[in-house]
C-alpha positions as CSV (number, residue, x, y, z in Angstrom):
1,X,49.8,72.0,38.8
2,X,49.9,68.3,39.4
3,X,53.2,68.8,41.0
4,X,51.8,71.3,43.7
5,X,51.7,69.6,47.1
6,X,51.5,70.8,50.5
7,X,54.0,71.2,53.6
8,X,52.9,68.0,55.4
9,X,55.2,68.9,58.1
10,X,53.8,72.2,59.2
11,X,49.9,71.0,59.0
12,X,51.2,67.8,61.3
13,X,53.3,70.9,63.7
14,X,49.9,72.8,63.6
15,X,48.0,69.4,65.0
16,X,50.1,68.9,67.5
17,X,50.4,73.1,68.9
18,X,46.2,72.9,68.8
19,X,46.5,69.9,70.5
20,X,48.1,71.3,73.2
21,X,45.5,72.9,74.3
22,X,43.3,70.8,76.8
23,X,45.8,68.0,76.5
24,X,44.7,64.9,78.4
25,X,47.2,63.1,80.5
26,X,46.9,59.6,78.0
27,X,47.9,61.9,75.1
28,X,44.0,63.2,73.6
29,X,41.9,66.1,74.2
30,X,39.5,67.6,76.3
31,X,38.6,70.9,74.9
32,X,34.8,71.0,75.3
33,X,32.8,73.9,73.1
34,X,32.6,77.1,74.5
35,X,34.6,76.5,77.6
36,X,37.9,78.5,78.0
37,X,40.1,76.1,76.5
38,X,37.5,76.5,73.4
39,X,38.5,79.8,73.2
40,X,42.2,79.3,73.5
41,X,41.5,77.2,70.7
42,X,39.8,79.2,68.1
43,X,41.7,82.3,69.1
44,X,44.9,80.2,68.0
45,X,43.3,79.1,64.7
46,X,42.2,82.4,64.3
47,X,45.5,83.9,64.6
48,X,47.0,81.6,62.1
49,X,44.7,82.3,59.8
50,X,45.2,86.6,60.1
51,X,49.1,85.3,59.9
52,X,48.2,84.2,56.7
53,X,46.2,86.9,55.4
54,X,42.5,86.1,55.7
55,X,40.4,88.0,56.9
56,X,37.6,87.1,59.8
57,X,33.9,86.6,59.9
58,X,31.9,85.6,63.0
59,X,27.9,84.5,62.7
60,X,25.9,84.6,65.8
61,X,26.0,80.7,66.9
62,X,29.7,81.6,66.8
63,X,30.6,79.8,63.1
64,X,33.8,81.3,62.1
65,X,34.7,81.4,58.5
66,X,38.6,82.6,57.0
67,X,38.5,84.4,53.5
68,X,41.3,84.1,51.3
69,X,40.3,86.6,48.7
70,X,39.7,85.4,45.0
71,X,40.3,87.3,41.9
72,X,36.6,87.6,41.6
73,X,35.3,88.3,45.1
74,X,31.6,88.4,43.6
75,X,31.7,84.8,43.5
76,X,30.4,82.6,46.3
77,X,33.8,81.0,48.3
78,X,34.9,77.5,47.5
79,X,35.0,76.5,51.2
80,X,36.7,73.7,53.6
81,X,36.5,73.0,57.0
82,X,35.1,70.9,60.2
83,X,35.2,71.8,64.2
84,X,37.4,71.9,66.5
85,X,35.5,71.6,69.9
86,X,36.4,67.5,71.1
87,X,34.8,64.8,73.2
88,X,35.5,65.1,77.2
89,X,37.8,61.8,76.0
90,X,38.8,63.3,72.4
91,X,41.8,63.1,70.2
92,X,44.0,65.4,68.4
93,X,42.6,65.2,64.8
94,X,39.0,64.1,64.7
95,X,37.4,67.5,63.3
96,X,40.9,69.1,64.0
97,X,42.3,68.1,60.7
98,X,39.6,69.4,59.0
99,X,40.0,73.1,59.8
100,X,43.7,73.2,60.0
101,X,44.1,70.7,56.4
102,X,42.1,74.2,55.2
103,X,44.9,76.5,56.9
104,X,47.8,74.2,55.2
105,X,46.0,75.0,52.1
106,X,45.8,78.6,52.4
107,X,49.1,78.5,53.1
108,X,50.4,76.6,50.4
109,X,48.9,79.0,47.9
110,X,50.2,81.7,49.6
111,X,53.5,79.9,49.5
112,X,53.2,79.7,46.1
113,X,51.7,82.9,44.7
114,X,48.8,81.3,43.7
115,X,45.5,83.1,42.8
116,X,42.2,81.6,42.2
117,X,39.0,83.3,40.7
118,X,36.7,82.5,43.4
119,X,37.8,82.8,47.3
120,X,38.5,80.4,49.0
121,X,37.7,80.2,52.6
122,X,38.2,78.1,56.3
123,X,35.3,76.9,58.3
124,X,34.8,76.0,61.7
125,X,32.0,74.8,63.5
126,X,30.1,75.7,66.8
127,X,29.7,72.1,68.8
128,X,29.8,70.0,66.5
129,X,30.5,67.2,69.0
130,X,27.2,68.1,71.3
131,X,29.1,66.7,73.9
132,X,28.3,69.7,76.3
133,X,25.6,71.1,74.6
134,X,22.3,69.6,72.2
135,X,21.6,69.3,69.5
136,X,24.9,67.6,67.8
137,X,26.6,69.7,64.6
138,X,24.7,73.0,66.2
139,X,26.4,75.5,63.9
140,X,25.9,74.1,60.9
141,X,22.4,72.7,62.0
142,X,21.4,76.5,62.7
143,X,23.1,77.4,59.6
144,X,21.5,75.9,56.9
145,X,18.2,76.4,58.8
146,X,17.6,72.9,60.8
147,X,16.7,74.4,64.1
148,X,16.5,78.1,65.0
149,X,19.0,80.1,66.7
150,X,16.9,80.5,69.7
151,X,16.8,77.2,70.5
152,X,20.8,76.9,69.9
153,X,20.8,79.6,71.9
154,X,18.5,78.3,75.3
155,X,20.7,74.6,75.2
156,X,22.0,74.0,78.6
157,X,25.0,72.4,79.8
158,X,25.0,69.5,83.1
159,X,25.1,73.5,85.2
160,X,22.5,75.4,83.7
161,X,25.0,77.5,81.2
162,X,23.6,78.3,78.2
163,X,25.0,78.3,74.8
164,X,24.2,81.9,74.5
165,X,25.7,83.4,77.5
166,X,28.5,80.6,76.9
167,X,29.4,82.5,73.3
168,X,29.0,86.3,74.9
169,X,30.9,85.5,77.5
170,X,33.8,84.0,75.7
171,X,33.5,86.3,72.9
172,X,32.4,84.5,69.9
173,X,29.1,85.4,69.3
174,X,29.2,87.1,66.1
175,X,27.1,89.8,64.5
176,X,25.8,88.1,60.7
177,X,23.0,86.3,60.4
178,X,23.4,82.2,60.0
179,X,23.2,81.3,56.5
180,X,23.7,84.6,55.2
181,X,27.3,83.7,54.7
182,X,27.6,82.1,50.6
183,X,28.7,78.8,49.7
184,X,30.2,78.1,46.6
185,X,31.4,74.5,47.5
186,X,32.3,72.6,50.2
187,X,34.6,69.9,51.3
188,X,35.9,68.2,54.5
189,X,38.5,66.6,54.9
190,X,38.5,64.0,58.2
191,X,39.6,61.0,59.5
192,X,37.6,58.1,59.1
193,X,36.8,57.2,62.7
194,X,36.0,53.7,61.2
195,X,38.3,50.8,60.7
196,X,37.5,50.4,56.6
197,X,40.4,52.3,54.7
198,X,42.9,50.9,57.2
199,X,41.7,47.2,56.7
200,X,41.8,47.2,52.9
201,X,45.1,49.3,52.8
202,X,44.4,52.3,51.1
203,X,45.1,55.9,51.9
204,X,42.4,58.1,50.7
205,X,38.5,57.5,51.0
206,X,36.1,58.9,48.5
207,X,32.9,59.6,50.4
208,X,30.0,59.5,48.2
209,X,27.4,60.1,51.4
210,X,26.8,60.0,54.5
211,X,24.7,57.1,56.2
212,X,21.1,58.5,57.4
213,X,20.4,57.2,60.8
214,X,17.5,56.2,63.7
215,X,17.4,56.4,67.2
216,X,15.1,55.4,69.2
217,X,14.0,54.8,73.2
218,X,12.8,51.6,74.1
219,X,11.0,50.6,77.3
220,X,10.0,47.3,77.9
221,X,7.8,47.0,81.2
222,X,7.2,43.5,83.3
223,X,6.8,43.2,87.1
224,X,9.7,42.8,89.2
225,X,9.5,39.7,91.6
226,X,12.3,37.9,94.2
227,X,14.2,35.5,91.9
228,X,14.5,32.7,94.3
229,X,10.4,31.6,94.4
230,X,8.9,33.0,91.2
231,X,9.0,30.2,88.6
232,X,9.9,30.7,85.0
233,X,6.8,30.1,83.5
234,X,5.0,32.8,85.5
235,X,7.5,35.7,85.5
236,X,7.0,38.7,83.6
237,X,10.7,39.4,82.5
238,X,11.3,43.1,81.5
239,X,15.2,42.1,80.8
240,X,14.5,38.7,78.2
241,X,11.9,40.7,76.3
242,X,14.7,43.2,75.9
243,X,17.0,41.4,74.8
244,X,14.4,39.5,72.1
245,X,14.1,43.0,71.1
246,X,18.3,43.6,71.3
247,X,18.9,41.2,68.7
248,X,16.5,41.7,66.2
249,X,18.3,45.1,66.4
250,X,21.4,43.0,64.9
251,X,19.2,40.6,62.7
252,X,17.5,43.7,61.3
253,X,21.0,45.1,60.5
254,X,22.3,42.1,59.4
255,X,19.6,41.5,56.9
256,X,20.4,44.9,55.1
257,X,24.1,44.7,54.5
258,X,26.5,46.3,53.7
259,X,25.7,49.4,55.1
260,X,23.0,48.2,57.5
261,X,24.3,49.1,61.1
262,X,22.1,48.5,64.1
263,X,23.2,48.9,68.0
264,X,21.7,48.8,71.7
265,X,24.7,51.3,72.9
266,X,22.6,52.3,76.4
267,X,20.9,50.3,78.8
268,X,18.9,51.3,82.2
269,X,17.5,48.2,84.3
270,X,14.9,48.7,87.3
271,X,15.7,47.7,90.3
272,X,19.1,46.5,88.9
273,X,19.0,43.9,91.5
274,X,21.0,41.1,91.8
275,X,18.1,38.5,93.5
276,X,15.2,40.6,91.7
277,X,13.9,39.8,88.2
278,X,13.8,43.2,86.4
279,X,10.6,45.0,86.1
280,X,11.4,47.8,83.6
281,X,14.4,48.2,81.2
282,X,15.0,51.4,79.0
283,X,17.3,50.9,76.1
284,X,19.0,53.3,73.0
285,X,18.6,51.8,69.7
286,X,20.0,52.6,66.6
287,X,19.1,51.6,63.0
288,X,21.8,53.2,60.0
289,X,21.6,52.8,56.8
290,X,22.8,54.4,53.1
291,X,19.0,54.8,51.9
292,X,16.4,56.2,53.0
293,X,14.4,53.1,51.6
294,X,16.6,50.8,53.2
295,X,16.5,53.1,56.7
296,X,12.6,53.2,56.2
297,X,12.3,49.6,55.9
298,X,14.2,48.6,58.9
299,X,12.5,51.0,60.4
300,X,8.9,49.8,59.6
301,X,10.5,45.9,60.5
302,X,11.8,47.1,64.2
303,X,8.5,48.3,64.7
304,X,6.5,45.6,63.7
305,X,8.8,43.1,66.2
306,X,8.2,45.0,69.0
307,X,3.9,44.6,68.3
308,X,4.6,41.2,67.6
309,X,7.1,40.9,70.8
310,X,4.4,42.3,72.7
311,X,1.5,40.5,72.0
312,X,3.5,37.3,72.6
313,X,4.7,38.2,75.9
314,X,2.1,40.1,77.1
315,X,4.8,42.9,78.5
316,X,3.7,46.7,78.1
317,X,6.9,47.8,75.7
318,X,7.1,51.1,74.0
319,X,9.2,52.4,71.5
320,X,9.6,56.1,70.4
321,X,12.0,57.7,67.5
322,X,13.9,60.9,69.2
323,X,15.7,61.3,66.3
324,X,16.0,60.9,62.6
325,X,19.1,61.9,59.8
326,X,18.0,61.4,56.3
327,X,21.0,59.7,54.5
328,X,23.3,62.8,52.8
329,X,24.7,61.8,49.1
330,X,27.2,64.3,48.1
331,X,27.2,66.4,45.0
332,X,28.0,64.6,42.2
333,X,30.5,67.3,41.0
334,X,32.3,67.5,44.7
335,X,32.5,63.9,45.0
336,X,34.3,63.7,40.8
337,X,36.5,66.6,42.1
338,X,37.9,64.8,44.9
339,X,38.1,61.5,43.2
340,X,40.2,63.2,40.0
341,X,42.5,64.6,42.5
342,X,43.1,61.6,44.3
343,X,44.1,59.8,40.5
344,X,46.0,62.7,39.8
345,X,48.0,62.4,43.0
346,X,48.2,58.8,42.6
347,X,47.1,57.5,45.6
348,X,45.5,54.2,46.2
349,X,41.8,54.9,46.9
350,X,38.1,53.4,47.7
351,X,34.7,54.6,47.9
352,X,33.8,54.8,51.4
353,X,30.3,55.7,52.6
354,X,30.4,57.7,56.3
355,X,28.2,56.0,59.5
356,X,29.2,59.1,61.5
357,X,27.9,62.6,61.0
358,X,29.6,65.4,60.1
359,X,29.0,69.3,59.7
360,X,29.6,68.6,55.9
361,X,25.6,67.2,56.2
362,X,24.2,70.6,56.9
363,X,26.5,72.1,54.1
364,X,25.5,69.7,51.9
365,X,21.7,71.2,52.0
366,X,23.2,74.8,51.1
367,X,25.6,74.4,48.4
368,X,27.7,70.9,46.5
369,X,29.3,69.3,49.3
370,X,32.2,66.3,49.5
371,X,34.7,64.7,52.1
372,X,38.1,63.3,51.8
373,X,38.4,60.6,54.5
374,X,42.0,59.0,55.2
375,X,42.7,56.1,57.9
376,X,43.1,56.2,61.6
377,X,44.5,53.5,63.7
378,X,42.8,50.7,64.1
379,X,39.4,52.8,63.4
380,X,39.7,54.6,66.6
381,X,37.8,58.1,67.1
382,X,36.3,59.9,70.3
383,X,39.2,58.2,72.1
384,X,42.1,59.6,73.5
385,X,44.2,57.1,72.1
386,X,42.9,58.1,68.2
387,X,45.8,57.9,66.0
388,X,46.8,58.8,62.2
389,X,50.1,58.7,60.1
390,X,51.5,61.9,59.0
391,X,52.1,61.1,55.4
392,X,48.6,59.7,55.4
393,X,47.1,63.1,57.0
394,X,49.7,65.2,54.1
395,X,48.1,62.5,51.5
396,X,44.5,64.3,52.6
397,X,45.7,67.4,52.6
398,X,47.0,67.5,48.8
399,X,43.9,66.1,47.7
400,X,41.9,68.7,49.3
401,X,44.2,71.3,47.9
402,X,43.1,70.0,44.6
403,X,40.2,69.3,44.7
404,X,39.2,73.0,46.4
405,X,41.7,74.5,43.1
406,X,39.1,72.7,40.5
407,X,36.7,74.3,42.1
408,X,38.1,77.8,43.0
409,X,39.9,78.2,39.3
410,X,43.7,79.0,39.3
411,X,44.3,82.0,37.0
């Protein structure tokens, strides 16, 4: 079987038809979830995948999962996949290839005649992106149990829509019950969205897990005063406090390499006055990290700047976690799959852990979970410019297929 590879031209064709749909006029994507263009897009995949022979099953937060029947249909389905909703400035493969490296693989086995013991089936997502709607990777979050389908279900978009009447009225709110739907395996395939594989010149990532994450809101409050007559030594900054606090956000990262990631990405100043010293300034921050010891202790360090900061200063500054990922190692036996493929296939590889979140998180808490990452262009992702080779995107695709047949047993 070693010889068996995929049709790298039809899954690139396949990106570039999906991709179509809410095409941007600098070459990305804009097909938000549960819009209309959302629904041109999964009723495309969809009908690829009845092309192809699989048959169709639709949950209630609108997860959509493509069975390719096994010999022995009593066992759970080896399954791949990822989303296919975008960013409002998205590209044409981040979550994309995912779902439709799945299709090629489906229809390379068909292709070919092939059977496997175990089914094998195609995933995609519900808002993934949380772009329109929170919380971010909602299907899979609601899946595997994370938050409830009512509250999926009451998330509003900048109009008042709800995600609810958003999948009723498109037509993808499905009858079976989240998580009811079993798991054998699960992999993702996806593009890096980071600049790592590119840099060191290799085509295929081996994710081992996913980096757990922190964010915070931070408000640091002074008194705002006219610039001109208040003199240094008596103001009550708001703005150089925050920025004491911004760069122990780096030196905390810094100190914890080399997964340690830490960034200030959001920034509100009051009065945001040009002659007025600020009197308030709200700020994001984010603390990653591969551990949940490592995450814990940059957490517990952040913390104790800011009472430190404070006491010093004499500023009124408050800081308050709105939201906490636990790191996600992969299974073991997912990860050694995907890492024997890529020997098999011979292509040059590396061990990459993942700073972004992906659906294959919430898997991972249902059944073995692993993900295939390959480059894109200079690590760019949620960008209409986002970019990947073809051969590198085939190179993906054949290790999936692999990797999912270890799993899935040929017979």
């Amino acid at each position: 079987m070693n010889e068996l590879k995929i049709n790298g031209g039809r899954l690139w064709d396949s990106l570039m038809e999906l991709a179509k749909i809410g095409t941007t006029e600098k070459g990305g994507v804009k097909r938000l979830t549960l819009t209309d263009l959302d629904k041109q897009g999964r009723d495309l995949v969809t009908g690829w995948a009845r092309d192809a022979g699989l048959s169709i099953t639709v949950d209630q937060i609108g997860n959509v999962f493509m069975r390719r029947d096994g010999v022995n249909n009593a066992l759970p389905p080896i399954m791949t996949g990822s989303h296919i909703d975008t960013q409002p400035t998205g590209g044409k493969f981040d979550g994309n290839y995912g779902v439709l490296a799945g299709l090629e693989v489906v229809r390379t086995l068909n292709d070919r005649g092939i059977r496997t013991e175990a089914p094998i089936e195609v995933a995609f997502w519900t808002n993934e992106e949380g772009s329109r709607f929170v919380p971010v990777m909602m299907g899979s979050g609601v899946f595997c149990g994370a938050f409830t389908l009512e509250h999926a279900y009451a998330a509003k978009d900048t109009e008042g829509k709800t995600v609810g009447e958003e999948l009723e009225r498109i037509g993808y709110k499905g009858e079976q019950v989240p998580g009811q739907h079993p798991i054998g395996a699960y992999f993702e395939a996806h593009i890096e969205q980071g600049p790592v594989l590119e840099d060191a010149d290799k085509v295929i990532g081996v994710v081992p897990a996913v980096m757990g994450l922190s964010w915070y809101d931070c408000t640091v409050t002074g008194m705002e005063a006219h610039a001109g007559p208040t003199p240094m030594h008596l103001r009550r900054d708001a703005m150089q406090v925050s920025t004491r606090i911004i760069q122990e956000v780096v030196a905390i990262a810094n100190r914890y390499p080399p997964y340690g990631r830490g960034t200030v990405g959001m920034m509100q100043v009051f009065p945001n006055s040009r002659n007025v010293i600020p009197g308030q300034v709200k700020f994001s921050i984010d603390l990653r990290n591969v551990s949940d010891e490592l995450l814990n202790t940059m957490h517990e360090e952040m913390l104790a700047f800011v009472d430190r900061t404070a006491g010093e200063t004499g500023l009124d500054i408050k800081i308050e976690r709105v939201s906490y990922f636990p790191p996600c190692p992969f299974h073991p036996d997912c990860v050694g799959a995907v890492r024997k493929a890529t020997e098999k296939l011979g292509y040059s590889t590396m061990d990459v852990v993942s700073g972004a979140g992906h659906d294959a998180i919430y898997a991972a808490r249902v059944a073995p979970a692993g993900m295939i990452f390959v480059p894109c262009k200079d690590g760019i992702s949620h960008n209409e410019i986002e970019d990947a080779k073809a051969e590198h995107l085939e190179a993906g695709c054949n290790v999936l297929l692999h990797a999912m047949l270890e799993r899935a047993r040929v017979v």
